[in-house]
N, C-alpha and C positions, 0 to 999 in steps of 0.2 A: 747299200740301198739303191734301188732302181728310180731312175730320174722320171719325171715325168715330162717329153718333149713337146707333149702338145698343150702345158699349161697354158703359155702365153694369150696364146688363143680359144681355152674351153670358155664353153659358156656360165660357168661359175664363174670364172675371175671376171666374166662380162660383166656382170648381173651383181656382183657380191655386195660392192657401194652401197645399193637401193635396197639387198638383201636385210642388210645392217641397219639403214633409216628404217625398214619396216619394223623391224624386231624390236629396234628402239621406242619406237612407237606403240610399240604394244601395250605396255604397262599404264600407257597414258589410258589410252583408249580401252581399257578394261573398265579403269575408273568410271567411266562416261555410263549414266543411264541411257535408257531407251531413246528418251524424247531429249540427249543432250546428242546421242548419235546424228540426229534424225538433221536436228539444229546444224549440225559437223556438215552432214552431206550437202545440206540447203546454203552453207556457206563456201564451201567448194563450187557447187554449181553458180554463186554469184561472183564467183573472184574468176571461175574460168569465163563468165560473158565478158569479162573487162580482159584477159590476158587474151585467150583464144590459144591456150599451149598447154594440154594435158599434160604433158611429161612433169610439170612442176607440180602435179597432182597425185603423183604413182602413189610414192609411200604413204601419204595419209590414208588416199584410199582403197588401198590395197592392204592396210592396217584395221581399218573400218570393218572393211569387209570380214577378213578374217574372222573380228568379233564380235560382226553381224551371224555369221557364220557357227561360231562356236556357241553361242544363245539359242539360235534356232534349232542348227539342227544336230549340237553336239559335236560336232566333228570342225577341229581347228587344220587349217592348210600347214602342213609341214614347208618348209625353205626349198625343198625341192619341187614342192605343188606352189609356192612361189615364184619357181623360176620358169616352172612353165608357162604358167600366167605371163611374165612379164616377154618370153618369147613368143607367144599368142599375141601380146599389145603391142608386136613390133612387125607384126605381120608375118610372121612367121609361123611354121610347122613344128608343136612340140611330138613327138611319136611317146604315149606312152603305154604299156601293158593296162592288160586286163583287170582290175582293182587297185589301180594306182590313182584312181582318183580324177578321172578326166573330166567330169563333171563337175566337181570341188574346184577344178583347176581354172573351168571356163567362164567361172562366178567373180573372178576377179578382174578382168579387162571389162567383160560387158559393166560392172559396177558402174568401174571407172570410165567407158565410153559413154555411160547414161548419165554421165554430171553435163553432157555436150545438149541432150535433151530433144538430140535429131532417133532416136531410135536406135536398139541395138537385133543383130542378126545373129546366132549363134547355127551354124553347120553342122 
């Protein structure tokens, strides 16, 4: 079996930790009606004026999202449209093909940038 030398470093093993809080989160947040999401986000945006540190906020709302996502418009972020997202919300360039979903992908950082309530810019 052939090694893979660049694991140490891929952005999966980056990423996988927060991959896992999401996925774990899921089930919760399935549960959640409309107006217990809504409650969810309004309660992230009150805890981030007192922290001032999104990062302690990915996996909820990147969880949120997903099955904000999955209700409206049908279509749930697969792990790898996760991890774009979370290389997006680190300033970075995710590159992906032509129905891969880059607009599915771009729905989870600005989510989670609008818990801050200064406005989000999408490119």
């Amino acid at each position: 079996m052939q090694t893979n030398f660049f694991r140490k470093r891929s952005v999966l093993t980056k990423y996988q930790d927060l991959i896992n809080k999401i996925n774990l989160l899921e089930d919760k947040v399935r549960l959640l009606s409309d107006s217990e999401i809504r409650v969810k986000v309004s309660q992230l945006k009150k805890n981030y004026s007192q922290t001032s540190d999104l990062n302690l906020y990915v996996p909820e709302s990147f969880a949120l999202t997903r099955e904000a996502s999955l209700r409206s418009l049908g279509l749930r972020h697969f792990d790898v449209q996760m991890i774009g997202g979370l290389v997006l919300n680190s300033q970075k360039i995710a590159e992906m093909k032509t129905g891969e979903g880059k607009t599915l992908v771009a729905t989870l950082p600005a989510c989670l940038n609008a818990i801050t309530e200064r406005g989000v810019h999408i490119v």
